[in-house]
C-alpha positions in Angstrom: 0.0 0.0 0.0 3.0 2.5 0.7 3.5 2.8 -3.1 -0.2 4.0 -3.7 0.4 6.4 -1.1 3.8 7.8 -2.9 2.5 8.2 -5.9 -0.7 10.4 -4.0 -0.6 14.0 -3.7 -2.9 15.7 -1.6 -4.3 19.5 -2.2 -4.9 21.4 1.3 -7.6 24.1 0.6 -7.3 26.8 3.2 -8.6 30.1 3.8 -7.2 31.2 7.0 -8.3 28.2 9.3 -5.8 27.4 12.0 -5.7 23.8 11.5 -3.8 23.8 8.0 -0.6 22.9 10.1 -2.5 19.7 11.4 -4.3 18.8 8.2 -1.0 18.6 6.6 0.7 16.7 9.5 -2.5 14.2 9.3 -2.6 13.7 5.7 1.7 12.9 6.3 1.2 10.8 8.8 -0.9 8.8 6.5 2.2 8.2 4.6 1.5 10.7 2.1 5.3 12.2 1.4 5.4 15.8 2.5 6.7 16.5 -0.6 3.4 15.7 -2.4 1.3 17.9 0.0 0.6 21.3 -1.4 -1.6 24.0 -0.3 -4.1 26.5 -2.2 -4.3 29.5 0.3 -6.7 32.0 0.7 -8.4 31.9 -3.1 -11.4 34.0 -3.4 -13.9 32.7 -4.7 -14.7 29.1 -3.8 -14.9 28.4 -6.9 -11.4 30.3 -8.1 -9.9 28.0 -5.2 -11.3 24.9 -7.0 -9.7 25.8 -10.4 -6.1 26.2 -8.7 -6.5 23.2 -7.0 -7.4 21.4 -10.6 -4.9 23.3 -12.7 -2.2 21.9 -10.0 -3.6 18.2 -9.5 -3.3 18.4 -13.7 0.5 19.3 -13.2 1.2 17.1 -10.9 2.5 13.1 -11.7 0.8 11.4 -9.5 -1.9 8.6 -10.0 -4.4 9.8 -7.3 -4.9 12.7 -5.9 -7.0 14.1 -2.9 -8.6 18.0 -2.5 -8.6 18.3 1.2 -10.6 21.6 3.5 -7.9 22.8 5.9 -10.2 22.4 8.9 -10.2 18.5 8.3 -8.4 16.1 10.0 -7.5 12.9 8.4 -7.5 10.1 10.6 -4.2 7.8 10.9 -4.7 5.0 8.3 -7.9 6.3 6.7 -6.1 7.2 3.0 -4.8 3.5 2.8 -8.6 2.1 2.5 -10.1 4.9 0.0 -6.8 4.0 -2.2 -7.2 0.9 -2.1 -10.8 0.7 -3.1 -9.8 3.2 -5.4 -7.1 1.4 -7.5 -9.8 -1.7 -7.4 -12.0 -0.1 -9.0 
């Protein structure tokens, strides 16, 4: 499972919450390489937010990848499931 979680990069939407700092720490505790976390900050409108976070996730080389709200909180081993199901399907 480790390799499906290398090859995931994980988009951190924030506008100003003060969890961004844990949401990232979550999401790499997962096993998600910090360098494959990357943040859209403070995007106005939603919807502007939304095409950044596509335009990157179309740049990036990755064969999954996630659009995370910073004010979530991934829990520990909950990526490794969706993946899986995921690269099932």
């Amino acid at each position: 499972m480790s390799g499906l979680l290398k090859n995931t990069s994980v988009i951190i939407r924030s506008s100003g919450e003060r969890t961004v700092g844990l949401c990232g720490y979550a999401v790499e505790k997962n096993g998600v390489p910090a360098s494959n976390i990357h943040l859209v900050k403070n995007e106005k409108p939603f919807s502007q937010a939304l095409k950044k976070g596509y335009e990157l996730a179309l740049k990036l080389s990755t064969k999954y990848t996630f659009f995370v709200d910073a004010d979530t909180v991934v829990l520990e081993d909950a990526m490794a499931p969706m993946l899986s199901a995921m690269d099932r399907l």
